[in-house]
N, C-alpha and C positions, 0 to 999 in steps of 0.2 A: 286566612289562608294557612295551611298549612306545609309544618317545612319537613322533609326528610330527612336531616344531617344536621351537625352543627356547622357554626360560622367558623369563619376563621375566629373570629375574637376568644370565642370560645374555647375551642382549640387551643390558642398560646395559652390562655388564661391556667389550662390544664396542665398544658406543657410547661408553665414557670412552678406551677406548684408542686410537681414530680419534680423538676430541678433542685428545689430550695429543699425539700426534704432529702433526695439524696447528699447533697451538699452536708444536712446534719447528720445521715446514718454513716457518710464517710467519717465527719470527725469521730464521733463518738467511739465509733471503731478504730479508728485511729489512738485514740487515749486507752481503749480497752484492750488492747495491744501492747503498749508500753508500759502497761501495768500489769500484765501478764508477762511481760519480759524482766523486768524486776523480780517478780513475784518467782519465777526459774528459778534464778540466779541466788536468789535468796533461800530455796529449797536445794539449790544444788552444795551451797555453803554449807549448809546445815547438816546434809550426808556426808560430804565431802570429812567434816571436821568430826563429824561420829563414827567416822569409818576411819578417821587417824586413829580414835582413843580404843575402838576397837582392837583394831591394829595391835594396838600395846598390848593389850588386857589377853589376847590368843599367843599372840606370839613372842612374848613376855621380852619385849624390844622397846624402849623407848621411840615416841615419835612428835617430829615437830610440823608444827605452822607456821608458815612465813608470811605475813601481809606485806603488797605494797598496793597502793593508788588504784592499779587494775590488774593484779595479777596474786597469785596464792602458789605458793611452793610447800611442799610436802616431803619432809624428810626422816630417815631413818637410823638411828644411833645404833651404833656395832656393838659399843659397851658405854658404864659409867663417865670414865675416861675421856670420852668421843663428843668434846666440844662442838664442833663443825657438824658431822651428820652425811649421810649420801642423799643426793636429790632423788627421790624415789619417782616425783611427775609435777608438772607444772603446768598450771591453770589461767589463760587470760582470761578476763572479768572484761566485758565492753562498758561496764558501769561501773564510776570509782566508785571507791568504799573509805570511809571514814573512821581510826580503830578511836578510842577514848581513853585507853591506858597510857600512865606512863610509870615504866620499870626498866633494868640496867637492861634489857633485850625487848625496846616499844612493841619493836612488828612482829614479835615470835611467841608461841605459846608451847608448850611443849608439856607430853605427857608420858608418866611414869609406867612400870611395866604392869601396875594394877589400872591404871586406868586412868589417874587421878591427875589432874592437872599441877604444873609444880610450883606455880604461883598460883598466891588464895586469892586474891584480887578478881570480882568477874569482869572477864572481857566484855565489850558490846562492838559489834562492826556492824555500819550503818551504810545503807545504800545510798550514795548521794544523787537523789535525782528527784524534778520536779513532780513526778507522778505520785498521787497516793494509793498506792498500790497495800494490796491485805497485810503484805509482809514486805517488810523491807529493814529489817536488822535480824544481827544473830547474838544471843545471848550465852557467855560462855562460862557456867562456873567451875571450881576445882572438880566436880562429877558429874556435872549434866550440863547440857545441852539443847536451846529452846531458839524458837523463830520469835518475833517481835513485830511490834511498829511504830513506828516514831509517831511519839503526838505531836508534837513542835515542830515543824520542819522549819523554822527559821530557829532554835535552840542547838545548842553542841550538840554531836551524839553521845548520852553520856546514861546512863544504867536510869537515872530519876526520867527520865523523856523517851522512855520506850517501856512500851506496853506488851510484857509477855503475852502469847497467844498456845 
């Protein structure tokens, strides 16, 4: 005999197997999402601190960076003299960040009217978050400026455990 249609059986059987995969194209997009939200935030660091040293280097102005946990201050020195600085803009971070220096100013980096960073020390600030996202640290030396990625994600953030990109 022959049938026209499928059964029910059929039917669910089809219908559980449409469910279980979209089930996995959620997740996967789910993770490919917060690794592309990392991966922002980690290019927006990256400009953000090359558009300080710029900063300096045109407008023959010292300029600093301030880290804390989830947030970035940006500041502008009037002269030599000018310990403290004017807040020039301030950035929350929805993702902490992790710095690996430690000197008499941990959270601040600050740079000269040439450009050049005024501790030789390279910074590293690392994105603290479960996702392994392409980039997720910034790399900071006394002249340049590079994105990163932590091999180790149970290791410190520390200059040996991130992999310039």
């Amino acid at each position: 005999m022959k049938s026209r249609g499928f059964t029910l059986i059929e039917l669910m059987v089809i219908i559980t197997i449409i469910g279980i995969l979209s089930a996995i194209a959620a997740l996967n997009l789910n993770s490919w999402q917060k690794k592309s939200t990392v991966e922002r935030y980690v290019k927006e660091l990256y400009a953000d601190v090359q558009g300080a040293r710029m900063n300096a280097i045109y407008n023959k102005i010292r300029q600093g960076v301030e880290f804390a946990p989830q947030q970035v201050t940006f500041k502008s020195f009037s002269s030599e003299s000018d310990a403290a600085g004017r807040v020039v803009s301030t950035k929350s971070l929805p993702i902490a960040i992790a710095l690996n220096w430690t000197s008499a100013n941990s959270n601040r980096i600050e740079f000269n009217t040439s450009g050049i960073m005024s501790d030789p020390i390279i910074k590293v600030i690392c994105f603290t978050n479960p996702e392994d996202a392409p980039y997720d640290a910034v790399i900071i030396t006394p002249v340049l400026t590079n994105m990163g990625k932590v091999t180790n994600r149970g290791a410190a953030c520390a200059r040996t455990n991130v992999t310039q990109k």
